[in-house]
Backbone bond lengths (Angstrom), bond angles and torsions (degrees), N, CA, C in turn:
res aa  C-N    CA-C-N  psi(-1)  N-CA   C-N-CA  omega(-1)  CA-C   N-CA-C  phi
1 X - - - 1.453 - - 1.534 108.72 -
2 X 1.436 113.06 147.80 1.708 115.67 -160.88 1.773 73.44 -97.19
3 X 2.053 87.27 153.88 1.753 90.21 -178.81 1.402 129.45 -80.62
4 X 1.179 102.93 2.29 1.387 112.04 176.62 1.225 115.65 -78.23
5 X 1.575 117.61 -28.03 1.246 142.77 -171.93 1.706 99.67 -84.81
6 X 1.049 118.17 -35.15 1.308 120.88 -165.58 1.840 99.28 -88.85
7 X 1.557 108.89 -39.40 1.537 102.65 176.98 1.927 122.19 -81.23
8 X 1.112 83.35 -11.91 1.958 89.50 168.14 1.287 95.33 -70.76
9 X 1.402 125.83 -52.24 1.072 127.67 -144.58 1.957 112.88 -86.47
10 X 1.406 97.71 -3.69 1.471 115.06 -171.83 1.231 94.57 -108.48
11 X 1.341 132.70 12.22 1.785 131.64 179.52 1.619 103.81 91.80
12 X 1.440 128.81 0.56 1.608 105.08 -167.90 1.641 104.86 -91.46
13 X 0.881 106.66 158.89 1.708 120.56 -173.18 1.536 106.87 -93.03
14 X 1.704 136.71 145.71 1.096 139.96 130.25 1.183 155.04 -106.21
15 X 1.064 130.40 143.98 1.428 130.70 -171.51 1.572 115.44 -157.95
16 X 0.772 104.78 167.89 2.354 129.45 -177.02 1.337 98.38 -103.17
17 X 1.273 102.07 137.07 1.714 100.77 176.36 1.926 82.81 -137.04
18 X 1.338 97.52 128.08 1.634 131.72 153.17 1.302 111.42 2.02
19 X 1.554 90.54 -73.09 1.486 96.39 179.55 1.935 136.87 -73.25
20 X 1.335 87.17 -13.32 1.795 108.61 163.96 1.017 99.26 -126.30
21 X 1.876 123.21 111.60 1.636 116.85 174.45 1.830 92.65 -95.07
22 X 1.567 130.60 -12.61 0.891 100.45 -168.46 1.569 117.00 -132.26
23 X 1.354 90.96 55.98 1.282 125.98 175.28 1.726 143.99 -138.31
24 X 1.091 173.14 72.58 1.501 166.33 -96.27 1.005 112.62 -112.03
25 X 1.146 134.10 122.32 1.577 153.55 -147.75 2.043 78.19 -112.66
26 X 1.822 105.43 119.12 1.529 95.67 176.33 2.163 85.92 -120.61
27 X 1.233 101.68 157.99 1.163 117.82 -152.59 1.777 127.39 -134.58
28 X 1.210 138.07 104.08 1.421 127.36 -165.10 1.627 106.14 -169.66
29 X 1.234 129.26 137.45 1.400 126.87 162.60 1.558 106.38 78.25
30 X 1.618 100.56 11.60 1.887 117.37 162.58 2.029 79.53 73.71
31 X 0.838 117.08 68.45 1.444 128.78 -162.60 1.601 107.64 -151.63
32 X 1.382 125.32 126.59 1.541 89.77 176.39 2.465 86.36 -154.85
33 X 1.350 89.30 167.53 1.495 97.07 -167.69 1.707 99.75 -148.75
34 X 1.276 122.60 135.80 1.383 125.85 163.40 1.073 130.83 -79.45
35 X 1.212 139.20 101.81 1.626 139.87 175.79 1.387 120.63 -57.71
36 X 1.451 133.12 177.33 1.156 133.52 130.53 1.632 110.37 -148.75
37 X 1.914 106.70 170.56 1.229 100.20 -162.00 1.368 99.79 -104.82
38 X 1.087 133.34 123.32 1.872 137.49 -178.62 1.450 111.19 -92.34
39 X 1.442 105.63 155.69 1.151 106.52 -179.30 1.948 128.00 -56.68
40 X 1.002 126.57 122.32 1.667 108.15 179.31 1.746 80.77 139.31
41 X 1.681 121.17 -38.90 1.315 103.06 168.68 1.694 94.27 110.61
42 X 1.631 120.74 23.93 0.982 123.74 164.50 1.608 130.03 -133.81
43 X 1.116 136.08 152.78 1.327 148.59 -131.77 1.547 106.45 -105.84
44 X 0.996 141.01 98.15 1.301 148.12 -164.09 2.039 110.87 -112.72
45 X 1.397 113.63 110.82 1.404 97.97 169.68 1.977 140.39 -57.57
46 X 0.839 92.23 71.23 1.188 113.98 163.30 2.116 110.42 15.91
47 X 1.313 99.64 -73.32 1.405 106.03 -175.70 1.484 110.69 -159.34
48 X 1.355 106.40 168.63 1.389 107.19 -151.00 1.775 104.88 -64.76
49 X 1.582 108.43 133.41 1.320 97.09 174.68 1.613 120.21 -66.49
50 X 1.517 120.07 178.86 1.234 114.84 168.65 1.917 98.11 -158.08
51 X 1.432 117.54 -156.09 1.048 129.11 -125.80 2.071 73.83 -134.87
52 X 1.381 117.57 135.07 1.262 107.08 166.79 1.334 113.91 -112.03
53 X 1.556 101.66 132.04 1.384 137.75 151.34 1.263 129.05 -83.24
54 X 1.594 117.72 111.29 1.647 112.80 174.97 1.574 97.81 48.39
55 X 1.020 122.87 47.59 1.658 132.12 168.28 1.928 117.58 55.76
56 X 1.613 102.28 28.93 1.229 99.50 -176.22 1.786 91.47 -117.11
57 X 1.054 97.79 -177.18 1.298 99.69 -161.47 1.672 86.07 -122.34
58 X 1.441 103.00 120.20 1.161 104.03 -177.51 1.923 120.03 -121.63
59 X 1.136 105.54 161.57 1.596 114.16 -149.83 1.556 111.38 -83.92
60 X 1.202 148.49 139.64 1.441 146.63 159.97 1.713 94.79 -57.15
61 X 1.270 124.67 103.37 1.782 117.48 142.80 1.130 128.01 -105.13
62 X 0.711 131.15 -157.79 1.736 155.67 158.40 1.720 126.07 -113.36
63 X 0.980 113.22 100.50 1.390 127.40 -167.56 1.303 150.56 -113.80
64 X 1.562 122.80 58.15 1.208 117.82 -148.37 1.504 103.85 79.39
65 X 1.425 130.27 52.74 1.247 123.46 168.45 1.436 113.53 72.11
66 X 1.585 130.23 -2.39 1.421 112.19 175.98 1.213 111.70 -144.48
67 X 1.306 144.45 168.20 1.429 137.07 -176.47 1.786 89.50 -99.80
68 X 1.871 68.64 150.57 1.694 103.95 171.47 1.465 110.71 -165.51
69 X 1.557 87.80 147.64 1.655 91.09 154.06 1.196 137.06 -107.34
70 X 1.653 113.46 124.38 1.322 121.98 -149.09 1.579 95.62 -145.78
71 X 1.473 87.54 139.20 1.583 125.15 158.65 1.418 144.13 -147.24
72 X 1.158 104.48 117.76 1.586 139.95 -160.39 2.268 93.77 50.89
73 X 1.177 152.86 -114.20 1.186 131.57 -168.61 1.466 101.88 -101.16
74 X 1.411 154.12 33.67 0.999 148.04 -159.19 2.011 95.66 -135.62
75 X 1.049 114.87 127.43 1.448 110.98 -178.58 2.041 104.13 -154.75
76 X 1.201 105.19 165.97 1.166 121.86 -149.57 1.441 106.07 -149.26
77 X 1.822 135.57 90.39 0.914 135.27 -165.05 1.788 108.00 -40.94
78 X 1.218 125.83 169.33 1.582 114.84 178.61 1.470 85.84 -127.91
79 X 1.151 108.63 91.82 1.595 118.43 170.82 2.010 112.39 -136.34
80 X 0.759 103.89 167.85 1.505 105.52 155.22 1.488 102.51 60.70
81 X 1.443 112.20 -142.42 1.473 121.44 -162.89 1.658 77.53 -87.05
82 X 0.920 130.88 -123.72 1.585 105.78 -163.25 1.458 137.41 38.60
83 X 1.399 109.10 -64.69 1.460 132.87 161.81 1.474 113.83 -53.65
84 X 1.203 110.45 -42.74 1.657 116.74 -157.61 1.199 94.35 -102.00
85 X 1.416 125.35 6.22 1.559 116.25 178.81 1.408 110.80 -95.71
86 X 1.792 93.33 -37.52 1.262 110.60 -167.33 1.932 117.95 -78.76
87 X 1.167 92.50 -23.89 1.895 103.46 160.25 1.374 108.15 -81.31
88 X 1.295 133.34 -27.12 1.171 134.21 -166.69 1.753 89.17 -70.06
89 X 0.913 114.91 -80.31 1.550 135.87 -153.53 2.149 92.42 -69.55
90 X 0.985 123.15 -4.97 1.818 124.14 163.84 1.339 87.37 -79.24
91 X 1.371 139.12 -71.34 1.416 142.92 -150.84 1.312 98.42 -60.19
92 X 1.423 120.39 -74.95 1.333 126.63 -173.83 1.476 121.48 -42.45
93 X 1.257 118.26 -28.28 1.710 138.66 -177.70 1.958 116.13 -72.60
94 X 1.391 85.93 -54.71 1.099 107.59 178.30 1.702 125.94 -91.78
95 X 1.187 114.39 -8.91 1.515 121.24 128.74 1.609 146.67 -60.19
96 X 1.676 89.74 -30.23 1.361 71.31 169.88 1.413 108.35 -121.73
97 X 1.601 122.98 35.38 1.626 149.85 -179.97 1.520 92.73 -93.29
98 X 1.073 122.05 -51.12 1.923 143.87 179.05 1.418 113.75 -59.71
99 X 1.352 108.63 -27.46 1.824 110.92 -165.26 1.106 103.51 -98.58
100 X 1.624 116.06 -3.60 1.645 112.75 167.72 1.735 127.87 -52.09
């Protein structure tokens, strides 16, 4: 099964975002990560996923001593279900990124 086929099919969402036309924004648990397609005909994540804010995809840092997810002044402690969504959906991504 092609992985795109396999991550629709595991609940993740897709879409193109504007600002990467040549890349796939994959999507789940308000969670989202950019792909791209490499030569050989397999699907490689692109850049680090993060946690969305106001529909941006925002980054795990370190901040003043604590993690968050933040983009450009807008941030979002990384605690709690938040947290557990956002490991949830690395594992899940990158399992089936691996089974290619």
């Amino acid at each position: 099964m092609d992985a795109i086929e396999k991550l629709v099919q595991e609940g993740f969402s897709l879409r193109s975002l504007a600002t990467y036309p040549r890349h796939l924004a994959v999507e789940k648990y308000n969670c989202a990560a950019l792909l791209e397609f490499k030569p050989g005909g397999k699907w490689k994540q692109f850049s680090a996923a993060g946690y969305l804010l106001d529909g941006q995809i925002a980054l795990l840092l370190d901040r003043r001593g604590r993690r968050v997810f933040a983009y450009k002044s807008n941030e979002l402690p990384a605690e709690g279900e938040a947290l557990e969504n956002f490991q949830r959906f690395q594992r899940e991504l990158q399992s089936i990124l691996e089974a290619q």
